[in-house]
N, C-alpha and C positions, 0 to 999 in steps of 0.2 A: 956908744950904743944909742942908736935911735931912740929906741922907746923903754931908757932903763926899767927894769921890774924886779925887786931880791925874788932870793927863790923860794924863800916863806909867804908869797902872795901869788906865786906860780902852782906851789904843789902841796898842799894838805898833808901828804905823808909822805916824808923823801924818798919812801920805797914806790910811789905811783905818782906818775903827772897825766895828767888827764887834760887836752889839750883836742879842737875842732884841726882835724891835718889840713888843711886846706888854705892857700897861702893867702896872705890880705889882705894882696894887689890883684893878681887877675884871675882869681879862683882855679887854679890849679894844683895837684896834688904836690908835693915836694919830694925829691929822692931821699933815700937814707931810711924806708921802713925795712927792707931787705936784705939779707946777706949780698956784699957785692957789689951795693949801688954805693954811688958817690954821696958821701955825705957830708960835705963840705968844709970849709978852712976851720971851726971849731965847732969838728963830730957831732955835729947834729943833725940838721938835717940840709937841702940843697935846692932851690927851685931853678931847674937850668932854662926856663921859658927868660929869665931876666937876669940871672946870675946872683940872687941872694941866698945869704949866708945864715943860719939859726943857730946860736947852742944849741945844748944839751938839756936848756929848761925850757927850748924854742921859742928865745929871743931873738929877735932882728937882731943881728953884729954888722953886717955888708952888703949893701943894693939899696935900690929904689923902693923894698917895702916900706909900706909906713909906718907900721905896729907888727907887734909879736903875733904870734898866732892865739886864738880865742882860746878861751877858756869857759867850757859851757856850763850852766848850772848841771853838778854832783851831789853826792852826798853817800859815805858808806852807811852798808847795813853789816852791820856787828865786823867783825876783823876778814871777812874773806868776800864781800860782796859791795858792786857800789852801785848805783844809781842814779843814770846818767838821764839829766830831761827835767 
């Protein structure tokens, strides 16, 4: 793993990860938000501009990225709402 990360520093609540989609090599969008799309060797997501690979917590596993994808500042407001920025 490139850029190891556990997934208690990826996602706050294991029921929400919260994550900038956009990849953190040549800013483009990555497949796998959609029913359909390719989403690559481990189900996550796929950037087909280079051929890398993400988990599921959208780690770098495979390619020339160099880091996971961002993680922007959140924060929940009570159990049903979050706030992103």
């Amino acid at each position: 793993m490139p850029d190891p990360a556990p997934d208690a520093t990826r996602a706050r609540r294991p029921e929400w990860l919260v994550v900038v989609g956009i990849c953190t090599r040549l800013g483009r969008v990555p497949l796998g938000q959609r029913a359909g799309e390719t989403r690559g060797r481990y189900d996550g997501w796929f950037c087909p501009c280079h051929g890398s690979h993400y988990d599921l917590a959208r780690r770098i596993r495979l390619g020339p990225v160099p880091r996971n994808l961002d993680i922007p500042p959140y924060a929940f407001d009570g159990t049903d709402r979050i706030r992103i920025g």
